[in-house]
C-alpha positions as CSV (number, residue, x, y, z in Angstrom):
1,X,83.1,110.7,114.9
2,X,86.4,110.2,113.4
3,X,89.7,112.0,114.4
4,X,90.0,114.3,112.3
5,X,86.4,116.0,113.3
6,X,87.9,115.4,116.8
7,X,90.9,117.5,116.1
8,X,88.6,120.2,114.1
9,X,86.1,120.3,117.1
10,X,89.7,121.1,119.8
11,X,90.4,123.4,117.1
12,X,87.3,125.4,117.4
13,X,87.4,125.4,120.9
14,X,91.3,125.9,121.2
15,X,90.6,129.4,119.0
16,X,87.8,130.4,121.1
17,X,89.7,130.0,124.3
18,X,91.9,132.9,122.6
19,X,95.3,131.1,123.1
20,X,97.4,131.8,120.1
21,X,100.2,129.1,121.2
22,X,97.4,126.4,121.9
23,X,96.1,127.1,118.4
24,X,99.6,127.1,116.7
25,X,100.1,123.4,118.7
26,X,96.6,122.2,117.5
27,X,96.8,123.3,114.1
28,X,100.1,121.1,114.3
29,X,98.9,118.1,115.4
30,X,95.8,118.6,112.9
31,X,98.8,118.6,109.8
32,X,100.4,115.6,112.1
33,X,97.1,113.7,112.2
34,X,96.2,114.4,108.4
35,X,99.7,112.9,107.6
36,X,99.3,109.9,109.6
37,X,95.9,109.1,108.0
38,X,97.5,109.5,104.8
39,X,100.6,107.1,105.5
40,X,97.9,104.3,106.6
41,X,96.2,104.7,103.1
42,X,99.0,104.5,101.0
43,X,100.3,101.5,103.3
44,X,96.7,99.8,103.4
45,X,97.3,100.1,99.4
46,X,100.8,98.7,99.5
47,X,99.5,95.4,101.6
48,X,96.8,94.6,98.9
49,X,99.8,95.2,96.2
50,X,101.9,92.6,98.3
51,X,99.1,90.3,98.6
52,X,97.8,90.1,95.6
53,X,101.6,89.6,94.5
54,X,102.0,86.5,97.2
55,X,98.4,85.1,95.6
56,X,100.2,85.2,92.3
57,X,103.3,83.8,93.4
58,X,101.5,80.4,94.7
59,X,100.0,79.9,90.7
60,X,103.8,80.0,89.8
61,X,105.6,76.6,89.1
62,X,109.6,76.8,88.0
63,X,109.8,74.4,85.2
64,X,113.6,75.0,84.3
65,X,114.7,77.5,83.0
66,X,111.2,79.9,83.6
67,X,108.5,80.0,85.2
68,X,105.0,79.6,84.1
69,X,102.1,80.3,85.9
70,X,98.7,78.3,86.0
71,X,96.2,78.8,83.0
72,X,99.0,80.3,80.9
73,X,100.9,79.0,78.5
74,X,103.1,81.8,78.0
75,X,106.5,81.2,79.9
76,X,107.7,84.0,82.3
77,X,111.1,85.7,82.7
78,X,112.8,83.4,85.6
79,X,115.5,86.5,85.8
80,X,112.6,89.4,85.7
81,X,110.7,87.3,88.3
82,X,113.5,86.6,90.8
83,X,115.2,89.6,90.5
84,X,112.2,92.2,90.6
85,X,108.9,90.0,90.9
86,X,107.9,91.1,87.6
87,X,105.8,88.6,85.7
88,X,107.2,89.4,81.8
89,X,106.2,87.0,79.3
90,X,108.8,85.5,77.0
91,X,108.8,86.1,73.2
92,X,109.3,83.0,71.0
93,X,111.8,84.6,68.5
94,X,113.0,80.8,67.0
95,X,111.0,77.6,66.6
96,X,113.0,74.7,65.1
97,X,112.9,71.3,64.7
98,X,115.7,70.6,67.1
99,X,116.2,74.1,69.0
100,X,113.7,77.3,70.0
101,X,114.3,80.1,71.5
102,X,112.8,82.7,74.0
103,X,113.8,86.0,74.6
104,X,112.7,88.6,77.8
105,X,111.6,91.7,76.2
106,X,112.0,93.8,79.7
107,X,115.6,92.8,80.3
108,X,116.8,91.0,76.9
109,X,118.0,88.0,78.5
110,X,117.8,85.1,76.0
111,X,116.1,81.7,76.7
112,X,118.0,78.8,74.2
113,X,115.9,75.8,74.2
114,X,117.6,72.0,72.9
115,X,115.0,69.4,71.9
């Protein structure tokens, strides 16, 4: 039996014992319960966001000046990834013989690269 059928089962007994104020007071902590249950989801959900983030953050290596994570050779935003821990792949705007260039879509911030 979980809590919550505990609570509904005081409940039932708590109205047939005719006590308006006990009912009031277990009708509360029913609400109270209800909201604590809900709390744990969305922080059960919030750990598996966090580590699935950490997992991802061990593929990353910072090979100056971005990042790139394993089986990708798509660059990723060093800024974007420090500041927010945001993986947003770079756009190659410029490929020269001597210079390219990669640019952040998300914040704009440009990558000048000198061969």
């Amino acid at each position: 039996m979980g809590i919550i059928d505990t609570v509904k089962d005081v409940a039932v007994l708590v109205q047939k014992a005719d006590n308006i104020d006990l009912v009031k007071h277990v009708l509360a902590l029913q609400t109270q319960v209800q909201e604590m249950l809900d709390e744990n989801r969305a922080l059960k959900v919030r750990i598996q966001e966090i580590e699935k983030l950490l997992t991802f953050a061990k593929t990353l290596k910072f090979q100056a000046p971005f990042y790139l994570a394993k089986n990708d050779n798509i660059p990723l935003c060093a800024r974007c990834w420090e500041v927010n821990k945001r993986a947003v792949h770079l756009v190659s705007v410029y490929k020269g013989t001597r210079d390219d260039r990669w640019d952040c879509p998300e914040c704009k911030y440009k990558y000048p690269i000198v061969h």
